[in-house]
C-alpha positions in Angstrom: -59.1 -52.8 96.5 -59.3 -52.0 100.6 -55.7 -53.0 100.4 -54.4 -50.5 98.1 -56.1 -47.9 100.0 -54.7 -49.0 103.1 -51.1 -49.1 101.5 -51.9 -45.3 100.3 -52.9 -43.7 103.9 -49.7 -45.8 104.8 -47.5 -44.3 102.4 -48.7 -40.5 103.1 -48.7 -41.0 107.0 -44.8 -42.4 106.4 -43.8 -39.3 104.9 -46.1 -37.1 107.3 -44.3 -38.9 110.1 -40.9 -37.6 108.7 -41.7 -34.0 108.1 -43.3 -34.0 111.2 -39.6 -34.9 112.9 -37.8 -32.5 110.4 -40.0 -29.9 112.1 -38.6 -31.6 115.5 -35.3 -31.8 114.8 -35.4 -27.8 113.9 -36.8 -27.3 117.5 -34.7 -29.5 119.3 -31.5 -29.2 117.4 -31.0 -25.9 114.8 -33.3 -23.8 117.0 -30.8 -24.0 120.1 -27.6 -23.3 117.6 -29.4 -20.3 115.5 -32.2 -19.0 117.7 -34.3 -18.1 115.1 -37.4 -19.2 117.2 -40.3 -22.2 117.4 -41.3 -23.3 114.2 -43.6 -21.2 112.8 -43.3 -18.3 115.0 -40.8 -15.0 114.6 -39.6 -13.0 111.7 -37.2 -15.8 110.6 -40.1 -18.3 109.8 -38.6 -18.5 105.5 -35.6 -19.6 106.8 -37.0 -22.1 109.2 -39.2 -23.5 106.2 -36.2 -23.7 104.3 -34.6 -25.7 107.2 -37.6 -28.2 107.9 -38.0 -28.9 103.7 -34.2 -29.9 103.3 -33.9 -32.0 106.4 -37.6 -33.3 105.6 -36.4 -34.1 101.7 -33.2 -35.7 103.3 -35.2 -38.0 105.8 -37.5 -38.8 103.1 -34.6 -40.1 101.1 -33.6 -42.3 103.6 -37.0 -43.7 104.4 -37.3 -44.2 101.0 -34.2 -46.1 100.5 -34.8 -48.4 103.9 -38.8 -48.8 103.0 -37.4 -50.8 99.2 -34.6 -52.4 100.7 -36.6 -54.2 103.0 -39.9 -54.2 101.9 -40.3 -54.2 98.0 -36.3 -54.8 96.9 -36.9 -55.4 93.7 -39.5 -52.5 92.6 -38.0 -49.5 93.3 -38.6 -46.3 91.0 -35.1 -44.6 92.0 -36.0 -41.3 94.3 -35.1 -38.7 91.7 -36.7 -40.6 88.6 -40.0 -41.3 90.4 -40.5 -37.6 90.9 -40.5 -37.1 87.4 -38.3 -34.3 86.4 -38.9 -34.3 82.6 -38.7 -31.5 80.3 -41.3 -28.9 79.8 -41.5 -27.2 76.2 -41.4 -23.5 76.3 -44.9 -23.2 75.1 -46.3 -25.0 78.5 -44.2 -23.3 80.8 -45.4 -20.4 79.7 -48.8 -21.6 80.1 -48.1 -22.8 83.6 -46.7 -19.4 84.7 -50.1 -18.2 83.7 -51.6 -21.0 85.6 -49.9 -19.2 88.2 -50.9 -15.8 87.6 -54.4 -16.9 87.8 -54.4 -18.9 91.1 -52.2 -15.3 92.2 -55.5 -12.9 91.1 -57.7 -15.1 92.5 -56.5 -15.5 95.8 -55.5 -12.0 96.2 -59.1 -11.0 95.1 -60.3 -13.7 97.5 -58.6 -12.5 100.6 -59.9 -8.6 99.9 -63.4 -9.7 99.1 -63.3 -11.7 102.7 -61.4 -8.3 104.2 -64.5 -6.7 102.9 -67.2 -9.1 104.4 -66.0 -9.0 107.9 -63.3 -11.3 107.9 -60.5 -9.5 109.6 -57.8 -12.1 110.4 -56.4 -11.8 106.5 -55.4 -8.6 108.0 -53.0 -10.0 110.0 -52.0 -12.8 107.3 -50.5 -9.9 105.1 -49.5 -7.5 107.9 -46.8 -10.3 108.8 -45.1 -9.2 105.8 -44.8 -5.5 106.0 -41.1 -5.5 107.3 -39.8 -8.5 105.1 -37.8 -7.2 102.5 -39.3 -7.8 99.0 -36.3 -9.6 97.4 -35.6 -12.1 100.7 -39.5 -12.2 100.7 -39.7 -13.6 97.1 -36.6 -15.8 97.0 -37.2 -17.2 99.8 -41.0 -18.0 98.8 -39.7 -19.4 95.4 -37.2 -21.8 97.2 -39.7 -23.1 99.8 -42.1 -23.3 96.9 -40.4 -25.8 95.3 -38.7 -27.9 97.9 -42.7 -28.3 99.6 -43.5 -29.3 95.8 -40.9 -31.7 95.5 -41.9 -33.2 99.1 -45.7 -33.6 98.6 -46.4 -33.9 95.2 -42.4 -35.5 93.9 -42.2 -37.7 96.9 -45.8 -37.9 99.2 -48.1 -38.2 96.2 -46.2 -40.3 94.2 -45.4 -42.6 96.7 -49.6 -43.2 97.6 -50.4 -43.4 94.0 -49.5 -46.5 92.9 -52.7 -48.5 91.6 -55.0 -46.1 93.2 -57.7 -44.3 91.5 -56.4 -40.1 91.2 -59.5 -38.6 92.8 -58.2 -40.1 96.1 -54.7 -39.1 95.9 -55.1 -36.1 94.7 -57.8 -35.3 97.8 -55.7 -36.6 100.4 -52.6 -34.6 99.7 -54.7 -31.4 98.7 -55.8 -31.9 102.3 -52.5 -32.2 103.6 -51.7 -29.2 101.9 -54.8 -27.1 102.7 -53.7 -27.9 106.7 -50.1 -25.9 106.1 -51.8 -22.8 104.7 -51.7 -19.7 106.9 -55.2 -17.6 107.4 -57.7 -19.5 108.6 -59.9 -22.0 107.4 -61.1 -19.9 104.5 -57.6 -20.3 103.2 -57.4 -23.8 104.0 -60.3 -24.2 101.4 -58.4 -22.4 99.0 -55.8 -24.8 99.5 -57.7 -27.5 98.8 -58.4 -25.9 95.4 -54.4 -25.2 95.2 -53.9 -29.2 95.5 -56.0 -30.5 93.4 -55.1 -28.2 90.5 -51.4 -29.4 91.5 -52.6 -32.7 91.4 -54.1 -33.1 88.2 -51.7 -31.1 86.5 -48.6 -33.1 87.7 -50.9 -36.1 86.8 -51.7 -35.1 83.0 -48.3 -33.0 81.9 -45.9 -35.8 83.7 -43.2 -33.3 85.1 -42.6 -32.0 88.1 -41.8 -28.7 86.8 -45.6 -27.9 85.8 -46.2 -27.3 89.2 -43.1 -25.9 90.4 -44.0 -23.4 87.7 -47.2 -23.0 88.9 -46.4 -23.1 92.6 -43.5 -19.8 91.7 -45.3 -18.4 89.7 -48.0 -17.6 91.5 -46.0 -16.5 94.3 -44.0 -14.6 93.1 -46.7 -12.4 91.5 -48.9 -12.6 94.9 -46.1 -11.1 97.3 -45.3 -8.7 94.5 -49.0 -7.6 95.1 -48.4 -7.9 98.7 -45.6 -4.9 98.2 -46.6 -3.2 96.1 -49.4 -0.8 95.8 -51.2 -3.4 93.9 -52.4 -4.7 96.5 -54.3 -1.9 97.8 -55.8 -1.0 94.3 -57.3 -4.8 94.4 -58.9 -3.2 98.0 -60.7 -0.7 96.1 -62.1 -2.6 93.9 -66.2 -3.1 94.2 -66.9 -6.7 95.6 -69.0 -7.9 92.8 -65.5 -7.1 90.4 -63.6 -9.0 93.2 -66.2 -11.8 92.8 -65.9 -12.0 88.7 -61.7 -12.1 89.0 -62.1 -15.0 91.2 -64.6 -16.3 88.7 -62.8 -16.1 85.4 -59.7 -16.8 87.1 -60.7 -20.4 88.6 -62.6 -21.0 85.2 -59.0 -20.5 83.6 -57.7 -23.0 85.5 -59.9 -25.8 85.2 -60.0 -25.5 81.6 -56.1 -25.1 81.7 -56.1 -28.7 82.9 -58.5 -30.4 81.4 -56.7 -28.8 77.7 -54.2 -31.8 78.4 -56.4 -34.1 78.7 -56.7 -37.7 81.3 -52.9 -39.5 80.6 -52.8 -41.7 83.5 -50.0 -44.3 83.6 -48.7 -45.8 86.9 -46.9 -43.4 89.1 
């Protein structure tokens, strides 16, 4: 049992390793062509997320390819098949786009209740927006959406999942991804609410477009809040209103997975 565990924080630190390089080779190599800034930093940072996902995806590829070919020849999944891109009926991805919608009112709820208890940074979180155009802001968060999906949940959490029970999994990627939110820790634990409900859908619904739904969706609607005057009209709301949004909404969510019920089969 130790083992498998051990093969798991192997697997996820592999594929840590290489988007941790993607992020170097951006620094070291596209920076100095396109000047666009450190990662992270300036008013070019979608495009630089853009950057680091593709080069990341690509590197995984290859570290995918070399860790079968010389480690476990005979048992590889394929790269694309093991992600599982299997159709999703209309009826759920319409129900995944609520999904999204929910995880969009409650975090957009959750940042003005925090604005209203003192906690000031979200300011800043937002105000990073302002001068981003609407359109490149949404396209750009759509895109980066789905290539992060496809590199931690297609590729990361697939590859740690084999024989392992899902709690674990599922926690050590949501942590992965609470560490790349934005906002403080506050949004970190958000995050970690944002990966397991990736998780566990990905793990009942077998498609990695449930969560690419999921993952758009809800940004799409949350930087439409963003602006719009939406998101002011959430800031007027009274913080016990706030509080039962963020209620009902999580409450949605949970009950939105467990509707599909526990199909676990080997990743």
């Amino acid at each position: 049992m130790t083992r498998r565990y051990v093969i798991m924080i192997a697997n996820v630190l592999l594929y840590l390793a290489v988007t941790v390089l993607a992020v170097v080779i951006y620094n070291e190599v596209v920076n100095p062509l396109v000047d666009w800034g450190t990662f992270g930093t300036g008013e070019q940072l979608p495009a630089q997320v853009f950057i680091v996902l593709v080069v990341a995806i690509a590197l995984s590829w290859a570290a995918f390819k070399l860790k079968y070919a010389w480690i476990k020849p005979l048992s590889s999944p394929g790269f694309i098949r093991m992600q599982r891109f299997a159709p999703l009926s209309a009826v759920r991805s319409l129900h995944m786009i609520t999904v999204g919608t929910a995880f969009a009112l409650l975090i957009t709820s959750a940042i003005k209740l925090l604005l209203h208890h003192g906690y000031s940074e979200f300011a800043s979180f937002t105000d990073q927006y302002a001068d981003v155009p609407a359109a490149y802001l949404i396209a750009s968060a759509v895109i980066g959406t789905a290539l992060e999906l496809i590199l931690f949940i297609g590729i990361m959490f697939n590859e740690a999942h084999h024989n392992v029970a899902d709690f674990w999994t599922v926690l050590v990627v949501s942590i992965i991804i609470a560490a790349l939110q934005p906002g403080g820790i506050a949004m970190q634990l958000l995050g970690i609410g944002l990966g397991f409900l990736y998780g566990y859908m990905y793990i009942r619904l077998k498609t990695i477009w449930s969560v690419i739904l999921i993952g758009c969706s809800f940004n799409v609607i949350f930087f439409t809040f963003v602006k719009t005057a939406a998101y002011d009209w959430f800031g007027g709301l009274h913080p016990s209103l706030l509080t039962v949004i963020i209620g009902i909404s999580a409450i949605y969510m949970v009950i939105s997975v467990l509707a599909y019920g526990a199909k676990r089969d080997a990743a």
